[in-house]
C-alpha positions as CSV (number, residue, x, y, z in Angstrom):
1,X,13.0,20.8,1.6
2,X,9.9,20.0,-0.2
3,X,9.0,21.7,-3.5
4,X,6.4,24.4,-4.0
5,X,4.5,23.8,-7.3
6,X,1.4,25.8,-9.0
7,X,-1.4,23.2,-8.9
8,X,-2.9,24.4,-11.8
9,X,0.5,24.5,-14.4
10,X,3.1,22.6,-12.6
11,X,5.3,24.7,-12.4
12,X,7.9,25.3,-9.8
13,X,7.4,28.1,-7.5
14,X,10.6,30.1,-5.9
15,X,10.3,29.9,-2.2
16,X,9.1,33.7,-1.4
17,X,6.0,33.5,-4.3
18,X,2.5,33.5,-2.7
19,X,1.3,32.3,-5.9
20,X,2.4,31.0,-9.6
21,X,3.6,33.9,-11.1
22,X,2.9,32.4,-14.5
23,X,-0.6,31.6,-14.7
24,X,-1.5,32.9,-10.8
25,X,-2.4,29.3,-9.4
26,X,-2.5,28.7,-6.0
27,X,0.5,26.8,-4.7
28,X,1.3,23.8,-2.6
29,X,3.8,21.6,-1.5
30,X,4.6,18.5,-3.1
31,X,7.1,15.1,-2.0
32,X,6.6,15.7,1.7
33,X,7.8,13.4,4.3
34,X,6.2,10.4,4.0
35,X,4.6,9.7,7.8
36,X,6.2,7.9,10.1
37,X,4.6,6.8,13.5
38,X,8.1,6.1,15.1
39,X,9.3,9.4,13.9
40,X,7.3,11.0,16.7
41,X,8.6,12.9,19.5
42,X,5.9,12.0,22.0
43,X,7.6,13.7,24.7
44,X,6.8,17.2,22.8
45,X,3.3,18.5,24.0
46,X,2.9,20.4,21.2
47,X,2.1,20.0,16.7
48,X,6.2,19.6,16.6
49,X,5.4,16.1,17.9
50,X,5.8,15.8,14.4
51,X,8.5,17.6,13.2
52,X,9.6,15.0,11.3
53,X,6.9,14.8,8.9
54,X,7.2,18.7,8.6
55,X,9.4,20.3,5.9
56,X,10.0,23.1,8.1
57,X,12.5,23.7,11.1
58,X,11.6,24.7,14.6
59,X,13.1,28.4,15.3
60,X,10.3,29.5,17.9
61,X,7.0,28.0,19.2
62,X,4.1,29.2,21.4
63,X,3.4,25.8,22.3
64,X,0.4,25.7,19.6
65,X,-1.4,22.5,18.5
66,X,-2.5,18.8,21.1
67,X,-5.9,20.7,21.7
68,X,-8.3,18.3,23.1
69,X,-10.8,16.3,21.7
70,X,-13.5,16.2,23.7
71,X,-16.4,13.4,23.7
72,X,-19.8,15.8,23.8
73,X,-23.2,14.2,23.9
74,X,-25.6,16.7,21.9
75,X,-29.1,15.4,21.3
76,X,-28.1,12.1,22.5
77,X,-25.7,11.3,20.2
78,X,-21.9,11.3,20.8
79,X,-19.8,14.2,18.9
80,X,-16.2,14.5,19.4
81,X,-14.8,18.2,19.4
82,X,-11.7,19.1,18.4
83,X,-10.6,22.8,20.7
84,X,-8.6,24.3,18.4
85,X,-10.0,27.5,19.9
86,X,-7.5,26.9,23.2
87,X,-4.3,27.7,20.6
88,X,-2.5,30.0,21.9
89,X,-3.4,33.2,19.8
90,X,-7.4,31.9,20.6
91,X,-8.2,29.7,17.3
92,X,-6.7,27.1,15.1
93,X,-4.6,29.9,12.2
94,X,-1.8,29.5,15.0
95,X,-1.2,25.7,13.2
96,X,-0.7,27.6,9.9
97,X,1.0,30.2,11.6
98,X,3.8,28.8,13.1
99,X,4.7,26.5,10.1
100,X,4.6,29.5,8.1
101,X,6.6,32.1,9.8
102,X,9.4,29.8,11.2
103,X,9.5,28.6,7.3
104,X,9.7,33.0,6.4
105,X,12.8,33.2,9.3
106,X,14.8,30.1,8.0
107,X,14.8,32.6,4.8
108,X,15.4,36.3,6.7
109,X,12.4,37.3,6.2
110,X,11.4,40.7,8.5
111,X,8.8,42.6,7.6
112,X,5.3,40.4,6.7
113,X,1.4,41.1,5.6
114,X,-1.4,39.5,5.7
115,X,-5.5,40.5,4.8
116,X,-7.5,38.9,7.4
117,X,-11.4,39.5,9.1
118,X,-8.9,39.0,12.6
119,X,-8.1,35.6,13.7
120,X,-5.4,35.0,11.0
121,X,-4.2,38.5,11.4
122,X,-3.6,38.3,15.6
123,X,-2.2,34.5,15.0
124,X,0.4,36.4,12.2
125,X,0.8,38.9,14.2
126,X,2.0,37.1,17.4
127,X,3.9,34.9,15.8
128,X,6.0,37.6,13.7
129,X,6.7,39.7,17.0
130,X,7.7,36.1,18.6
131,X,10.2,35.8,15.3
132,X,11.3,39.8,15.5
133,X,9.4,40.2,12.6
134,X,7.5,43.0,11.7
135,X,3.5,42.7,11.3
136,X,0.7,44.8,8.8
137,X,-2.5,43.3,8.8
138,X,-4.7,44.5,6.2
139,X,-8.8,44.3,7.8
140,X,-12.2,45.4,5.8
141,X,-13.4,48.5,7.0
142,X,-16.8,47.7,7.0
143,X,-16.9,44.7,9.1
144,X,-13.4,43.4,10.6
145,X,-14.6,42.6,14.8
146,X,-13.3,45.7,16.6
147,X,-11.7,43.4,19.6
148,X,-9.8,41.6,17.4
149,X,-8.2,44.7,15.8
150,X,-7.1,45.3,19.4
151,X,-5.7,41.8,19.6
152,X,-3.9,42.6,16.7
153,X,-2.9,46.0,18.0
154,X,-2.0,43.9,21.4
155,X,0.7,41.4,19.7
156,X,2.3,44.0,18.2
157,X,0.9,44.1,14.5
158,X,-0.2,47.3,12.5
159,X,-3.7,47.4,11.3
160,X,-4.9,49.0,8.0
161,X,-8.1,49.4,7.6
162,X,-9.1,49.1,3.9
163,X,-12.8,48.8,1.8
164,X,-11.0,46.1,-0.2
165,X,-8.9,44.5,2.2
166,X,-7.6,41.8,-0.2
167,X,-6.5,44.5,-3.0
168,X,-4.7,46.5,-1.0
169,X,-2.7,43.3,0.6
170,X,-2.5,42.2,-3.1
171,X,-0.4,45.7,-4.0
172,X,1.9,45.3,-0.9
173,X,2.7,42.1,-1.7
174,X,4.5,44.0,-4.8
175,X,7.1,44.7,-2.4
176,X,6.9,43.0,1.0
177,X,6.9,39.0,1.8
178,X,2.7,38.0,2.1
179,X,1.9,35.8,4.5
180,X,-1.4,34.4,3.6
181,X,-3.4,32.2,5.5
182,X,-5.6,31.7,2.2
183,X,-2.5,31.5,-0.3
184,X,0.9,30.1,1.4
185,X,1.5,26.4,1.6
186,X,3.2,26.4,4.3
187,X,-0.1,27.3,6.3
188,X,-2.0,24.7,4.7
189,X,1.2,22.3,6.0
190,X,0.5,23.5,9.8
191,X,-2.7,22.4,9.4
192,X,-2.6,18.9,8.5
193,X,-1.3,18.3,12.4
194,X,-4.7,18.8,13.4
195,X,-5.5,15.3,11.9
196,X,-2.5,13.5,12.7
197,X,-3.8,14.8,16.9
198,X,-7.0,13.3,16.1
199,X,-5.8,10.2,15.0
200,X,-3.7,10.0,18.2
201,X,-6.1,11.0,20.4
202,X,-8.5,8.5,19.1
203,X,-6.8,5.6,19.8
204,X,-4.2,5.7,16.3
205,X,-7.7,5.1,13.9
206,X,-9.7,8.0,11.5
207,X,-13.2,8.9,12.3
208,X,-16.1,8.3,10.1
209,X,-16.6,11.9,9.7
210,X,-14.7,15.1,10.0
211,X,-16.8,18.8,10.0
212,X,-15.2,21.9,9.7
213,X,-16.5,26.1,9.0
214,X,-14.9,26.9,5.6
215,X,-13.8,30.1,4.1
216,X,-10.7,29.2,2.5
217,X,-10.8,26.2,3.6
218,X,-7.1,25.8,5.1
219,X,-8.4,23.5,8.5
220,X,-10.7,21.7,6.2
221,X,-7.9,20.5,3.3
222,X,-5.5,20.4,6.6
223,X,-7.4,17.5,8.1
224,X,-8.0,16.0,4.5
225,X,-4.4,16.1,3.8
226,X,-3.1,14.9,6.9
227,X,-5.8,11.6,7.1
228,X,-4.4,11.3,3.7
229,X,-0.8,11.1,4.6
230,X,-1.8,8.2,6.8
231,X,-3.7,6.4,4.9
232,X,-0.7,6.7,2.2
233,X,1.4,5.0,5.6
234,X,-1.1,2.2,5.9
235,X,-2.4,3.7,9.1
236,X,-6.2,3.9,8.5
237,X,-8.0,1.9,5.6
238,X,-10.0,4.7,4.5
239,X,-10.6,8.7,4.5
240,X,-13.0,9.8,6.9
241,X,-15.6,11.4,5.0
242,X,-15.2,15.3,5.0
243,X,-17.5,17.7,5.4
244,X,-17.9,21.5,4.7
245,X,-19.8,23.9,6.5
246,X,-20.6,27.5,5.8
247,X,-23.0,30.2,6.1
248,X,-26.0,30.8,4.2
249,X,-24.7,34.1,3.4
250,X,-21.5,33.2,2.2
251,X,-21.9,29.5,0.3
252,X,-19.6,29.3,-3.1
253,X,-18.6,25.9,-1.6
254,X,-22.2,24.7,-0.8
255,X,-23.4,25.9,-4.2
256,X,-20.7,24.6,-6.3
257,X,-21.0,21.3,-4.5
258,X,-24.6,21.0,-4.5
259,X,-23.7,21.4,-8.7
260,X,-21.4,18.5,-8.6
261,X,-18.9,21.4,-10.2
262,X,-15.3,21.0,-10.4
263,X,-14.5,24.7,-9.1
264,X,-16.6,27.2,-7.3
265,X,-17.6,30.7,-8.8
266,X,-17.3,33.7,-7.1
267,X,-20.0,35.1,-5.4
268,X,-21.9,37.9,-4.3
269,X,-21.2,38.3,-0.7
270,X,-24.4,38.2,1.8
271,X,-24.1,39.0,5.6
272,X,-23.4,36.7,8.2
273,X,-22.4,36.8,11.6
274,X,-19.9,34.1,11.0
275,X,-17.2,36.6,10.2
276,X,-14.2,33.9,10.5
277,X,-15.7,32.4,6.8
278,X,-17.0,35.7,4.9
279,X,-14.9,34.6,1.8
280,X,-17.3,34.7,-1.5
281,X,-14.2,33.5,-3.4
282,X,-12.1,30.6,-1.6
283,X,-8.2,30.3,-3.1
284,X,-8.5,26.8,-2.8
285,X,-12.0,26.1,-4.2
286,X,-10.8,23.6,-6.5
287,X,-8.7,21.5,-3.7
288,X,-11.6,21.8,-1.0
289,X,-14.3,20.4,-3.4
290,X,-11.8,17.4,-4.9
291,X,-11.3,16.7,-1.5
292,X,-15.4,16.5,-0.6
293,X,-15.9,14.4,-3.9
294,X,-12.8,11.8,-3.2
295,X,-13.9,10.9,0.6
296,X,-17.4,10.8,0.0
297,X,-18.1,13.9,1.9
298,X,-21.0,16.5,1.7
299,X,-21.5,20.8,1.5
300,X,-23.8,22.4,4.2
301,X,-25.1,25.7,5.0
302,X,-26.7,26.8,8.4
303,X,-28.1,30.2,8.7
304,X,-27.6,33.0,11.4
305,X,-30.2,32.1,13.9
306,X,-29.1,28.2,13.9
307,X,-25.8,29.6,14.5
308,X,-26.6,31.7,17.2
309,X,-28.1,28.7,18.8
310,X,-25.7,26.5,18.4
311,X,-22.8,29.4,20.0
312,X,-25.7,29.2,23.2
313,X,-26.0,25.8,23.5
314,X,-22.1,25.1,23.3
315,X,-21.9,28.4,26.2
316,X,-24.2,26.1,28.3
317,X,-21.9,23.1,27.9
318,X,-18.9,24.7,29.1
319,X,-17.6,26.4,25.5
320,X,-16.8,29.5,25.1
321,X,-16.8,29.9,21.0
322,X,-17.3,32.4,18.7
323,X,-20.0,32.4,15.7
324,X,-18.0,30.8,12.7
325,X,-16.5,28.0,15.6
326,X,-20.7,27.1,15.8
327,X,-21.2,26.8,12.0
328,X,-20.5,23.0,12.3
329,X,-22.5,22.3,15.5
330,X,-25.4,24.0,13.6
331,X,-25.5,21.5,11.1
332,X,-25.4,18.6,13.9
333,X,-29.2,17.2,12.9
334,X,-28.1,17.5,8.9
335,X,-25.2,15.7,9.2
336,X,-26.7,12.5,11.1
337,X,-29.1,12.3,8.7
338,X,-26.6,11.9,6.2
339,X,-24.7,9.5,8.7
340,X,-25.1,6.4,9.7
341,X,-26.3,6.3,13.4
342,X,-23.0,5.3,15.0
343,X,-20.6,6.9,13.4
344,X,-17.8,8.8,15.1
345,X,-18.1,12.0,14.0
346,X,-15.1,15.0,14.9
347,X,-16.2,18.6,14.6
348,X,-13.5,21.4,14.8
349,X,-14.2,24.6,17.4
350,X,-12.0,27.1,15.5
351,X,-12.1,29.9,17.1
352,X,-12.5,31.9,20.9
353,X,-15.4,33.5,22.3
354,X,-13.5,35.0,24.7
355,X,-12.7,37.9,21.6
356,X,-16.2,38.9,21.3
357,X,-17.4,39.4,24.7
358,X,-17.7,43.0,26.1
């Protein structure tokens, strides 16, 4: 089993802690399987392909992970998309979900929470009832999507509404296991399959470039992290470069990159109808902007009518997403000018459409 250690003291985390309960780091996993292309089960359709290379044993499954990657000419130029909206639960959290909550059963684990806008908290809450686990999913009052409450509701979770979601999930996680999307390593770990597919599907070689909407940033470091567990293998020669993408609204990433800082502030929140990325204060701002500085990558921020275009114009090409899944495609034209002309690019669709029509 691979250790859980705070990234900001080093110290040693005990397997339940959501984070360092000295200094209240984050956490992540450290001496992972090294990658191995002949450890792969290729005859599982499914992100346990490479169970091997995952710290974590196989209790339960919904069959999540191998979404496509689909070639897409937009504006002439050649974008490959990566449907992690076709998951199971309808968006990519099931990668981080699974890893998580079979890690939570191998430890008895029964009753879990999590605070989440919706995607994270139906992808929890499926994946707990699929485990016999029991399911409260803290949402913001104000502004969690009112069908994916039900979807929540529909896989068997409790919803609480709260005007601080995050505090209230904070206190229960006094006395109940949290299992955080933003915070757990073992979330981050589902993740980094999504690169490992993409490298597969691509003909076993790393893009130029790799866009992704960021919150917290857990897809984003997933696809960082597992390009640079094959480049550690001597599979690629280099990290594609990564790219962040967020809302005008909500842009601690964007602003703290476009400062060349190390960490990014808190900020105050503006609106956005990307409500899969309405986090002011990411967990792992540190990680996510190391990780844009080390592969050469670059912050973005699109606002709500280029976003609402983009959700269109994907709609018209076959692909049902939802607002926070068209961040990236927004930022198509600033990307290629950023890019050189024939790069291959990969963009992640996060999240389902299907949730958000009437």
């Amino acid at each position: 089993m691979a250790t859980i250690q705070c990234n900001d003291c080093g110290r040693s985390a005990a397997p339940l802690e959501w984070r360092c309960s000295k200094c209240g780091g984050s956490l992540d996993l450290i001496d992972l399987p090294h990658f191995d292309p002949g450890r792969i089960n290729t005859g599982d359709f499914s992100l346990w392909r490479y169970g091997a290379m995952l710290p974590v044993s196989r209790r339960f499954s919904l069959g999540e992970g191998l979404t496509p990657l689909a070639s897409l000419n937009i504006d002439g130029g050649q974008v490959f998309a990566k449907l992690d909206y076709l998951n199971p639960t309808g968006s990519y959290k099931d990668r981080g979900a699974t890893t998580m909550l079979n890690y939570f059963a191998g430890l008895g684990v029964k009753n879990v929470i999590d605070n989440s806008s919706g995607n994270a908290g139906a992808s929890i809450a499926a994946y707990a009832s699929l485990a016999g686990m029991h399911a409260k999913i803290f949402v913001p009052a104000a502004s969690a999507v009112e069908s994916k409450k039900k979807l929540i509701r529909g896989f068997g979770g409790r919803v609480v509404e709260a005007d601080d979601h995050t505090a209230a999930a904070y206190a229960e996680a006094e006395r109940t296991t949290y299992a955080s999307h933003a915070w757990s390593p073992y979330f981050v770990l589902g993740q980094m399959t999504a690169a490992w597919e993409t490298w597969e599907q691509l003909g076993r070689r790393a893009p130029d470039a790799v866009a992704t909407p960021v919150g917290h940033g857990g897809l984003f470091l997933g696809f960082y992290r597992g390009f640079k567990a094959l480049l550690a293998a001597g599979l690629i020669s280099r990290l594609p470069r990564m790219i962040a993408v967020q809302s005008s609204g909500v842009d601690p990433i964007v602003r703290a990159w476009e400062s060349r800082s190390a960490a990014a502030a808190s900020i105050k929140p503006g609106y956005s109808i990307a409500d899969g990325i309405l986090v002011h204060e990411p967990v792992r701002g540190k990680q996510i902007l190391a990780a844009l500085y080390e592969s050469g990558g670059f912050a973005l921020r699109v606002d709500n009518e280029a976003i609402e275009r983009a959700q269109r114009r994907m709609a018209r090409m076959g692909l049902i997403i939802e607002m926070t899944s068209a961040v990236p495609v927004a930022a198509l034209s600033q990307m290629r000018e950023r890019l050189e002309p024939d790069s291959t690019l990969v963009i992640a669709l996060t999240g389902n459409g299907l949730k958000n029509l009437a």
